[in-house]
N, C-alpha and C positions, 0 to 999 in steps of 0.2 A: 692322473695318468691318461683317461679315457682323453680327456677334452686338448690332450697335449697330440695326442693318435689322431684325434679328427682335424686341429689343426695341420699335424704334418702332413696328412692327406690331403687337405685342401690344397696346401704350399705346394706339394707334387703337381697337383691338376693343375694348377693355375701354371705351371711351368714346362706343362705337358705340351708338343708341339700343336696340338690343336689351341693353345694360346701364344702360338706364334705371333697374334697382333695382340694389340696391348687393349686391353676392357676399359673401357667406357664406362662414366658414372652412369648412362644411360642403359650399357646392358646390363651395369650393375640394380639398377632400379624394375627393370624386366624379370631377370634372375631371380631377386626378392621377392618380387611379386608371384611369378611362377611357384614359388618354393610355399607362400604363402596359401596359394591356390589349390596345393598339392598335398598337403599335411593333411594326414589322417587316412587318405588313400591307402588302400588294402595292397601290402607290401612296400608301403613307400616306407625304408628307412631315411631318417636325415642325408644319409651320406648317399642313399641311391636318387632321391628328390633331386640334391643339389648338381647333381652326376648330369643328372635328365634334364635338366630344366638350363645346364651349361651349354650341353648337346642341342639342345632345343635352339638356345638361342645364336649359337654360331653358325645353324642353321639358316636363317631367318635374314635380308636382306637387312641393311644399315639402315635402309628408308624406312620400315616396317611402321606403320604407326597402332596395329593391332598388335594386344598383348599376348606372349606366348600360348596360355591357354584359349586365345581365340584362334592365333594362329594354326595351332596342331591341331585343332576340328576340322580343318580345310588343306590339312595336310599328313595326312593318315600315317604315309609311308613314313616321310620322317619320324614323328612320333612315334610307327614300331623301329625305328632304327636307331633313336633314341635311350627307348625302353630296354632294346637288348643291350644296347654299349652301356647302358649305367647298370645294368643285371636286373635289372626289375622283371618280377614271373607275377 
């Protein structure tokens, strides 16, 4: 049941107007990465990691060729506005 809840969350996000344009196997491969980069982080649940690291990279110009974890060290502000829209304290 849990893993049916996180899928229908995700299915909601992905459909949420901030995925008004359609994802990229490239942001998809960013995403993953961020999420990988992220694991274990004090407070980070799976579901807030993936929240942030969505946020993060819809942020982030198409051109970007730094990964979001290098990206959000050079970009402070986004990252807390990130951290708040995915609830991460």
């Amino acid at each position: 049941m849990k893993k049916f809840a996180c899928a229908m969350l995700f299915a909601l996000a992905l459909t949420s107007p901030a995925f008004a344009q359609k994802m990229t196997s490239d942001d998809l491969k960013w995403i993953n990465q961020c999420i990988s980069d992220n694991k274990g982080e004090e407070g980070g649940t799976p579901d807030i990691i993936r929240a942030y690291c969505i946020c993060m990279n819809e942020k982030m110009d198409d051109n970007e060729t730094r990964s979001v974890t290098q990206w959000e060290k050079a970009n402070p502000e986004a990252q807390q506005d990130c951290e708040k829209k995915a609830g991460w304290k």
